[in-house]
TIVEXFI-405357 format. One record per residue: x, y, z of N, C-alpha, C in turn; residue in three letters. Coordinates in steps of 0.2 Angstrom, whole numbers, plus 5000, padded with zeros to 4 digits. Layout:
BEGIN
XYZXYZXYZala...
This chain:
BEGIN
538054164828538454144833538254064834unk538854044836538653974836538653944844unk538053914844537653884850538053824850unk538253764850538453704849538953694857unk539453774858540053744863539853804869unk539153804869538853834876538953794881unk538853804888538853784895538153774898unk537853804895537253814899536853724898unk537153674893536753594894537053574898unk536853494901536853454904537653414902unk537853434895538453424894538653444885unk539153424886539453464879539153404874unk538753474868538453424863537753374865unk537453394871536753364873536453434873unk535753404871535353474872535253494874unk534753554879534753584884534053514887unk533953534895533453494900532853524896unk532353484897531553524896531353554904unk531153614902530853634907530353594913unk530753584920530153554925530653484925unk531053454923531453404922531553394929unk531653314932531953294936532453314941unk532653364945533453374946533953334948unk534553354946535053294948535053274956unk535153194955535553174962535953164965unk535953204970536553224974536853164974unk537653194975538353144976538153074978unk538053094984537953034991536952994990unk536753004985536052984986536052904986unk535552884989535652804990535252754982unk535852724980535552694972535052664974unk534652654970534052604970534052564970unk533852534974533852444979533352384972unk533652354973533252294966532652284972unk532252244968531652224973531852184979unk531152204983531352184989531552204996unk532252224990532652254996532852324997unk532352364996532252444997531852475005unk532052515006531852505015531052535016unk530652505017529952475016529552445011unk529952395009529652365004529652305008unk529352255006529352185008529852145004unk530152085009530952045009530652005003unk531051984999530951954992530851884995unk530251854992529951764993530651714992unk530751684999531351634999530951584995unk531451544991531351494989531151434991unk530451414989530551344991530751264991unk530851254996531351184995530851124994unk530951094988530451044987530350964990unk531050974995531050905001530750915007unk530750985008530751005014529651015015unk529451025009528851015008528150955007unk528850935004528550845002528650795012unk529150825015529250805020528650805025unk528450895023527850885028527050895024unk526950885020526550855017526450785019unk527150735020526750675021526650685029unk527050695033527050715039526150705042unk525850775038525250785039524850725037unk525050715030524550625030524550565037unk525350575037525250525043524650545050unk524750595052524250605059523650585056unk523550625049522650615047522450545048unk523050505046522750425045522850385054unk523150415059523250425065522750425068unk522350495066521950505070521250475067unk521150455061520550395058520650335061unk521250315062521250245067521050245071unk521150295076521050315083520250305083unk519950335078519250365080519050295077unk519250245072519150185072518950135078unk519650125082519650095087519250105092unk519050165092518750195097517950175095unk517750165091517050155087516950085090unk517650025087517449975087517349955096unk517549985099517449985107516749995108unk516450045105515850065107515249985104unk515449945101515049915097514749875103unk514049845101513949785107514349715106unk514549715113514949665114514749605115unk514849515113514449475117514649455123unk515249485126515649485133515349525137unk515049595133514749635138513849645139unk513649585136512749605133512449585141unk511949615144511749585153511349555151unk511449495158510749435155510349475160unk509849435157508949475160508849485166unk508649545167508449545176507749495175unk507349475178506549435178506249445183unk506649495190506349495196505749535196unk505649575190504849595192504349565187unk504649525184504049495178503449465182unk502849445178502249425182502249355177unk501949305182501949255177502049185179unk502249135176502549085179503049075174unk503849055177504349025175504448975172unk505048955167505248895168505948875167unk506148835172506848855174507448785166unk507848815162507848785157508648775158unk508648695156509348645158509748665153unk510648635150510748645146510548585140unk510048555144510048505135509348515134unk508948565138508248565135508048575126unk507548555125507048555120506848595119unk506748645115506348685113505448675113unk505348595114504648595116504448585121unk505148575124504948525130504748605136unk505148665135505048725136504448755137unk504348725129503448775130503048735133unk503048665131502648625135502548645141unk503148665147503148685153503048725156unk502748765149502648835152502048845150unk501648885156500948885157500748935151unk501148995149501049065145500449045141unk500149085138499549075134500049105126unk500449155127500649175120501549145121unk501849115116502549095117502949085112unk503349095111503949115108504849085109unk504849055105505649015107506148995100unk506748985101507248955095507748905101unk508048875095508548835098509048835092unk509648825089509848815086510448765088unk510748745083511348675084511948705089unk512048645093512748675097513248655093unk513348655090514148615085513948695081unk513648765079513448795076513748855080unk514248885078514748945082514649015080unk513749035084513449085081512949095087unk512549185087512449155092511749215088unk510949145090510349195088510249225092unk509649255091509249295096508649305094unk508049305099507349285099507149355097unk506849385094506249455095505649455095unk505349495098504849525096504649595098unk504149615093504049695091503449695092unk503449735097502749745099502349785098unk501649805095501249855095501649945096unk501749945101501850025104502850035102unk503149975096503650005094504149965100unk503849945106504349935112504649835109unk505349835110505449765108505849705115unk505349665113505849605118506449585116unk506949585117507549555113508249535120unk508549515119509149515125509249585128unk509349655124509449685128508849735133unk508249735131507649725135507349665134unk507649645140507049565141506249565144unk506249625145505349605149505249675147unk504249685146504149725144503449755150unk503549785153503049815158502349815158unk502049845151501449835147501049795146unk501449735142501249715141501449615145unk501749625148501849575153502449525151unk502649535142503149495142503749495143unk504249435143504949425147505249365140unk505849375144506049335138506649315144unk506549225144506949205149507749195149unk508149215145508649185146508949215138unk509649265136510149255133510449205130unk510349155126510549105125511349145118unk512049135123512449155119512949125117unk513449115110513949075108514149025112unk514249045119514649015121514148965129unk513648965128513348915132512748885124unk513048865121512648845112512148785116unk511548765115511248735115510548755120unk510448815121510048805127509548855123unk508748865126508548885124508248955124unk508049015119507749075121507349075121unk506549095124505949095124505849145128unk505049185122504749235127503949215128unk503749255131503249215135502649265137unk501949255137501449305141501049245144unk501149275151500849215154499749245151unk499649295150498849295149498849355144unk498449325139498349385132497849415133unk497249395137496849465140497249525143unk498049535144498049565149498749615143unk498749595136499249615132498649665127unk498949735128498749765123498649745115unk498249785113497849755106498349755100unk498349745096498849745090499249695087unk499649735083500249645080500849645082unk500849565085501649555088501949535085unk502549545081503049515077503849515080unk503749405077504249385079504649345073unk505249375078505849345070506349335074unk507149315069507449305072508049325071unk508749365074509249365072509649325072unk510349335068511049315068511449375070unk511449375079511849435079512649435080unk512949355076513749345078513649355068unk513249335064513449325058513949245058unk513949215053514149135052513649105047unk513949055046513549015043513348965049unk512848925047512748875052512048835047unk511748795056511348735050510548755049unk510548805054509848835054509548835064unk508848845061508648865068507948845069unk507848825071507148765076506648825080unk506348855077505648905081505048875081unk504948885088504048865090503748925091unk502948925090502748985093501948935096unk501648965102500948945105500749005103unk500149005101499749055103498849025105unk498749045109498249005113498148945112unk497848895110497648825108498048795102unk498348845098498748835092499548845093unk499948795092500748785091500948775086unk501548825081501748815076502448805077unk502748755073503548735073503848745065unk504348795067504548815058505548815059unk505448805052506448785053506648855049unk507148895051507348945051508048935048unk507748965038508548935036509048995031unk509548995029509749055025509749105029unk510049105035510049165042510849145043unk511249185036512049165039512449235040unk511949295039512549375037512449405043unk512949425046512849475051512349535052unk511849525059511249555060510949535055unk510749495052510249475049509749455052unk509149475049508349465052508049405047unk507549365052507149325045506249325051unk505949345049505149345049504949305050unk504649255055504449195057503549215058unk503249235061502549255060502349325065unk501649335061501449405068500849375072unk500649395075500049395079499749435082unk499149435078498749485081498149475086unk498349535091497849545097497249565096unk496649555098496249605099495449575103unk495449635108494949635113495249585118unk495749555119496249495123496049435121unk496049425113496249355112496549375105unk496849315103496949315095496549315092unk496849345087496149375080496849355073unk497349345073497349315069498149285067unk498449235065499049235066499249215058unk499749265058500149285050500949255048unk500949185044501649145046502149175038unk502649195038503249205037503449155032unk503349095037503849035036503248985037unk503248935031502748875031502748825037unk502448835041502548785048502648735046unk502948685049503048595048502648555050unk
């Protein structure tokens, strides 16, 4: 008998189904959805627009570079100002004064002051720079413009000498070295505008002995140069260490 024009396949001239097969789907069944767009699948990646990227890629650049300015300006705000530096309180200093003109001397200063330990610079008024006197005392505490007097040890430092009153002079001072803790005081000098200039005229006393040194190649800003130390002990001088070859 011939099998070939049965009914019983899937259609005329196809084999029959293997058992466990798939069954058909119905009339109305819903076709298969391409990716994406099958109902709980996830919506297919929109394309990206390559202007609309580059736009906000720079977008972001700009604020970062925005907000670095910002934190710039604001840094340079915090800087010390010579508009804003205080001059010396001296109302509690112990001692004797000495009240210093605009055309004084640098020795005519120490000359006039009784201090047993002294300290002072002067540099050119034609010189649009502005030094500063230090010294570094023993216990890490410093005399400088913005502590001018030291409680300790009894020193003061007269007067801010800054850019813009050029000619006068800084000088610190101890009226009595028995009364200055033991140790080494070192004194130097800065450039705290930065500039070139012509140099800087430094005296120092220390009991019966005065040294007079020129202070030169101090032209980069904050720069320091080592002028001498002195050392205390038992309340005199025990020995003084020079930097710079006295004149």
């Amino acid at each position: 008998m011939n099998t070939q024009f049965g009914n019983n396949g899937p259609g005329m001239g196809q084999p029959p189904q293997p058992w466990g097969a798939r069954p058909q789907q119905p009339y109305n069944a819903v076709p298969p959805q391409p990716y994406g767009g099958g109902p709980g699948m996830s919506p297919a990646p929109k394309p990206v627009d390559p202007d609309k990227a580059k736009r906000k890629k720079t977008i972001m650049w700009i604020v970062i570079v925005a907000i670095l300015d910002l934190l710039l300006f604001l840094l340079w705000l915090l800087l010390p100002s010579r508009c804003s530096r205080p001059r010396p309180d001296n109302s509690d200093s112990d001692g004797p004064t000495s009240e210093i003109s605009e055309a004084s001397d640098i020795s005519e200063v120490v000359d006039s002051d009784s201090g047993e330990l002294q300290f002072g610079i002067e540099w050119s008024r034609n010189d649009r720079v502005d030094m500063d006197a230090h010294c570094l005392e023993p216990n890490g505490n410093e005399i400088y413009w913005e502590a001018p007097t030291s409680r300790r040890s009894g020193g003061r430092l007269n007067i801010d000498n800054r850019e813009n009153d050029r000619g006068r002079v800084e000088h610190i001072t101890w009226s009595r070295i028995s009364r200055m803790p033991d140790g080494d005081y070192l004194f130097y000098v800065q450039n705290f505008t930065g500039g070139r200039n012509s140099g800087v005229k430094a005296m120092l006393k220390a009991g019966d002995n005065t040294y007079t040194y020129r202070v030169t190649n101090i032209n980069s800003y904050l720069q320091d140069v080592q002028v001498a130390t002195v050392t205390i002990s038992n309340g005199q001088v025990a020995n003084i260490h020079n930097y710079i070859q006295p004149e």
